[in-house]
Every structure is written in C-alpha cells, then in structure tokens.
N, C-alpha and C positions, 0 to 999 in steps of 0.2 A: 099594344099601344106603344109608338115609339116615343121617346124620352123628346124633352125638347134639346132644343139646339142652343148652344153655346157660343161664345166668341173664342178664339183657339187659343189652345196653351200647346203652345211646342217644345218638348222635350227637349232640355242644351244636349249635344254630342258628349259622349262618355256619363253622362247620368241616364236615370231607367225610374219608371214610375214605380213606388211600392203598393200607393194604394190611393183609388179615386171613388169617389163616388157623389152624386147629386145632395147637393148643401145648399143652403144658406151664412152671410156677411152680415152682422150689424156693422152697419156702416154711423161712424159718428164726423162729427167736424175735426176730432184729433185725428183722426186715420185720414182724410182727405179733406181742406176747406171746401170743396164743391161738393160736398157727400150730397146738398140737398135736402138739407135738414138732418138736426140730428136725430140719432137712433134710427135711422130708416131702414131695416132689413132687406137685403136683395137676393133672391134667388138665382142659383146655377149651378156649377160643378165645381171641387176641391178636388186638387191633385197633391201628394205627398215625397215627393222623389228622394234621394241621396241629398242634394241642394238645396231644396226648395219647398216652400207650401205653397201652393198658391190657389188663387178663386177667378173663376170666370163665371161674368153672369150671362143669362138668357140672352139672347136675339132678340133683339127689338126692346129689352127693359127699356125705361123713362131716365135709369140710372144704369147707362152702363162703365161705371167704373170695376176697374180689374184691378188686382192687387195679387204680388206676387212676392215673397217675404225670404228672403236667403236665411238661410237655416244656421248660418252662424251667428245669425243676430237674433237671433231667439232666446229672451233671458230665463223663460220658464213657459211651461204648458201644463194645463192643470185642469181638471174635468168639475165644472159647477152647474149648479141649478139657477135656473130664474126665480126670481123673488118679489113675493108682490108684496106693495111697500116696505121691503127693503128685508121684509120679516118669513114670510109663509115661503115656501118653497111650491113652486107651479110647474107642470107642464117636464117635460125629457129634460135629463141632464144636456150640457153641453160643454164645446170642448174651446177653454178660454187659451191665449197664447199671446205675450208678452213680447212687445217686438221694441229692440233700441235704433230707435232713429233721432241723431242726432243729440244723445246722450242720455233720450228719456225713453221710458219704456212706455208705451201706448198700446191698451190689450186690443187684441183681435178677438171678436167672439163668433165662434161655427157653430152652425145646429147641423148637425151628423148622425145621421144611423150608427149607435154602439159608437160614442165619442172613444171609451174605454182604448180602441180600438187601435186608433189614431194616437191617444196618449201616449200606447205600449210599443208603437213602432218608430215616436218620437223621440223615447226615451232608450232604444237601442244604439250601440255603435253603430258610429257611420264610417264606410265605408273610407278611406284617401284616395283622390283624384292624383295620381301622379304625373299622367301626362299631360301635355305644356298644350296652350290654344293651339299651336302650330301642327305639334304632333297629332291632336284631336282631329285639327281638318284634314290634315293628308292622310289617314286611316279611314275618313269620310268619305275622303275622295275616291281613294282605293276603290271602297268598298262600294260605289256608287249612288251614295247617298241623295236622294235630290229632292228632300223636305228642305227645302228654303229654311223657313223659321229655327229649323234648328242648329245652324251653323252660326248665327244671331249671337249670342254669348260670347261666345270661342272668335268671332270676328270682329267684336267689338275691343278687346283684347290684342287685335292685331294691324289697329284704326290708328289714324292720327289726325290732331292732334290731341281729345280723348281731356278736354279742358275748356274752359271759357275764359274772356276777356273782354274787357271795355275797349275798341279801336281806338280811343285816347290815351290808353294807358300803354307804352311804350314795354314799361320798365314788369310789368304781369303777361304783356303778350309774348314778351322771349323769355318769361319764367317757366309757361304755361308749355311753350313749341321749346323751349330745348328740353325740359323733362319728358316731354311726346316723344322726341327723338333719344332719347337716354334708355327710355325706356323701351324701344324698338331696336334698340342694339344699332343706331345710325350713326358709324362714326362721321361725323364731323368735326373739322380743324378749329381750332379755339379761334373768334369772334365772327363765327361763319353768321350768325343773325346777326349781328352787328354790320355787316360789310354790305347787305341786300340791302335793296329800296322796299322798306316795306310800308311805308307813309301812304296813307289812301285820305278823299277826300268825303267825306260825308255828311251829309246833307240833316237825318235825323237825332235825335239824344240818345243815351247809352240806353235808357228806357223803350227804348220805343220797339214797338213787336212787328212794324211795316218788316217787311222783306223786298229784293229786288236794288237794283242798282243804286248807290244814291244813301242807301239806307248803313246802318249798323250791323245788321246781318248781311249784308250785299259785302260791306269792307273786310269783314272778318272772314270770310269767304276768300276774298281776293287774297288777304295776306296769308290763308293758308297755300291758297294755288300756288303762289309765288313760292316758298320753299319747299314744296313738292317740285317745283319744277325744276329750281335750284338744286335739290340735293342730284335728282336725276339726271339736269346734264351735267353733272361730278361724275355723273356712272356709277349710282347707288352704291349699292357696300353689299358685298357675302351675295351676289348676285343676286340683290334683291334691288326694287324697285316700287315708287310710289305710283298706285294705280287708283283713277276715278271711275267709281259704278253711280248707277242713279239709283236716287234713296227710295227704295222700294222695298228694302230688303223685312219683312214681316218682325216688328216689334224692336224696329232701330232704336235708340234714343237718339233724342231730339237734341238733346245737349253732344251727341256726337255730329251731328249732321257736320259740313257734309260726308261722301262716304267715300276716305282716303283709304285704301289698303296697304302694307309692306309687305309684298308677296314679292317671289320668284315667278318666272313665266312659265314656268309649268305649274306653279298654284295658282295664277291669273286662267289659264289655258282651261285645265281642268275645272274653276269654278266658273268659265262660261259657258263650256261646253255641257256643265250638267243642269246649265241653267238657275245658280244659285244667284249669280250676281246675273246685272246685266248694266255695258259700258254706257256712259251718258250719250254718247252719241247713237245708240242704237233706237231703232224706231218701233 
C-alpha cells in the first residue's frame, strides 16, 4: 500500500535529512491565524535535517498549511502525553517543541512513531554549515544539481532587496535597498540612492494587496528595477551583476518577490542551463 502523497519539502544545499517519517501538526491560532480553528490536527510528513524541522501535510487536505521551523529557534523539545481534562494521561506519547517567533515561544505539538526518537537526535550536536550561500551554489552547480527547490535558501541569501517598504516612505526604502546592497557586497559611491529618480506614482494605499501597474506592489517593483538597472550600467562590482528570473523558483518568499539575483555570468549561465532559474522573458 503506498503511503499518501505530500506537498514537498526540499532539502536546502549543504543540509541532509536525519530523520523523516509520516506525522501529524496540531495546529492552533498561535502557530498560524488561519490554522482554521483551533487545535485542528493535520496529517502528513516531518522531516528533521541539520536546519530545520519541518511538516508537510497530505495532498489535497481542507488545511494545507506547511510549517517549517529553523532549528536555531528552538527553545526546548520535550516528549509529553495528551491529557484528558488536563489530568488522566491518554493515548501515545508525543514529541512537544518550543519555537521563538517573535520573542515568544509558541509549542509545536507532533504525533510520531517513537517521539523518543526524535527528542535524541534533537538534542545531539549539530553539525556547522561553514560554506557561504555563494559557495553552496557553485558546488551545486558543479556538481549538477537540478532540484530547483533546493537552491531556494542559499538564493534567497543572494536576492535583493531581501526587505520591505511603504512606496511613501522615502526615508525606509533607501534604508531597506542600501542595507540589500551592503549586504551583497555592492559597492556603491555615497548618495548613489539619493541621486536616482526613484519617485513612482501610485494609485492604491500602503495596505492594499491589488498588484500590477498603478498599485503599491507595482511601485515597489519599479523602484527596485530602477537600481538594479542603475548599479548595472555602473558595471556591477567583483564581476558581478544584477539578474531577473520569474518567480517560480519552488518555496520563494513572497516578502522577496520579485526575484533579483547578484550573480556572475557564469552563475546566471550555469543556473539556466540546469534550469534552476528561468529569465522573465523566457516563454
């Protein structure tokens, strides 16, 4: 009997799974406000990597949220029982996990075969990731890699400008694009966003979730294109250069969109030819 089918968790480059197997999420309102009521359990798969915990549910659930938990924000994981009113202990242990988002800790609760299991591979040294996002993909690339989703991480890392901002606010959008650029190592000359026209005209409120021309996401847009295109005809820096793919790339964030890279043309070269990315113009 084959197991059901999942929504995908793609392993990041330079992490390796330790240990997966078919689980259950209680899902509450603290772990996502669209959980969909609270305590609502969902079935599917838990993966354990170097990085990460994370859960994918079934194909086709009524709840398909995914949750996927960097292992450095883990304040505690601890093996408990369910308890009927609050008292009797019922039903398999299971394996509870303490995650800080945003300063508080909100548990995740897993039903697992042998939670035990999972406790003791939590509670191991982990491994140090030494090489750099950059380094990860050119060893990928090397090596031929051409799972899409797992280059996702490591790319997001190598995005600009990797921030948000209200098209109104002048004084956060060149806080938000020169730290993007600081942190891609893009030299530019002191008041290089100050000297561009970066003024757009928009039609919608900072709230408003419309997209397309006109709009709040349409201008934010625009005033990235505009220093992409700027630092480039500078003639980018360390022979690198700002490159657009279309956002397809499997489990982008949405708070990165769109999807700027600082590659080299031989790492633009190589991630189309293996078909990791693909240019906005392509059909």
């Amino acid at each position: 009997m084959s197991l059901p089918k999942t929504e995908a968790f793609f392993v990041p480059l330079g992490d390796e799974v330790l240990l997966d197997a078919p689980g259950s999420l209680k899902f509450t309102n603290a772990i996502c406000v669209n959980a969909g009521g609270p305590s609502q359990t969902v079935q599917g798969h838990v993966w354990l990597t170097h990085d990460l915990l994370a859960f994918r549910p079934h194909l086709g659930m009524p709840h398909p949220q995914m949750v996927t938990l960097d292992r450095n924000a883990i304040a505690q994981a601890k093996r408990v029982h369910p308890k009927l009113l609050g008292l009797l202990k019922v039903g398999a242990p299971q394996l509870e996990v303490s995650y800080l988002r945003f300063g508080k800790a909100l548990p995740h609760l897993f039903t697992l075969e042998a939670p035990e299991r999972w406790l003791e591979a939590l509670s191991r040294p982990r491994r140090v990731q030494e090489g750099s996002a950059r380094e990860l993909v050119r060893a990928a690339l090397l090596a031929g890699e051409r799972e899409r989703g797992r280059y996702t991480t490591a790319l997001e890392q190598l995005s600009f400008p990797r921030g948000y901002w209200h098209v109104e606010d002048p004084e956060a959008r060149d806080e938000v694009m020169l730290h993007g650029l600081m942190d891609l190592e893009v030299g530019v000359p002191n008041g290089f966003l100050k000297n561009l026209d970066l003024e757009v005209d928009v039609e919608t409120g900072p709230e408003d979730y419309a997209i397309g021309p006109g709009t709040e996401d349409g201008g934010r847009r625009e005033q990235i294109r505009r220093v992409c295109a700027a630092v480039n005809a500078a003639g980018g820096a360390h022979g690198r250069r700002f490159y657009e793919y279309t956002e397809d790339l499997p489990g982008w964030p949405t708070c990165f969109e769109p999807l700027w890279l600082w590659l080299s043309e031989s790492e633009d070269h190589e991630l189309r030819k293996l078909g990791v990315v693909r240019p906005v113009d392509s059909t």
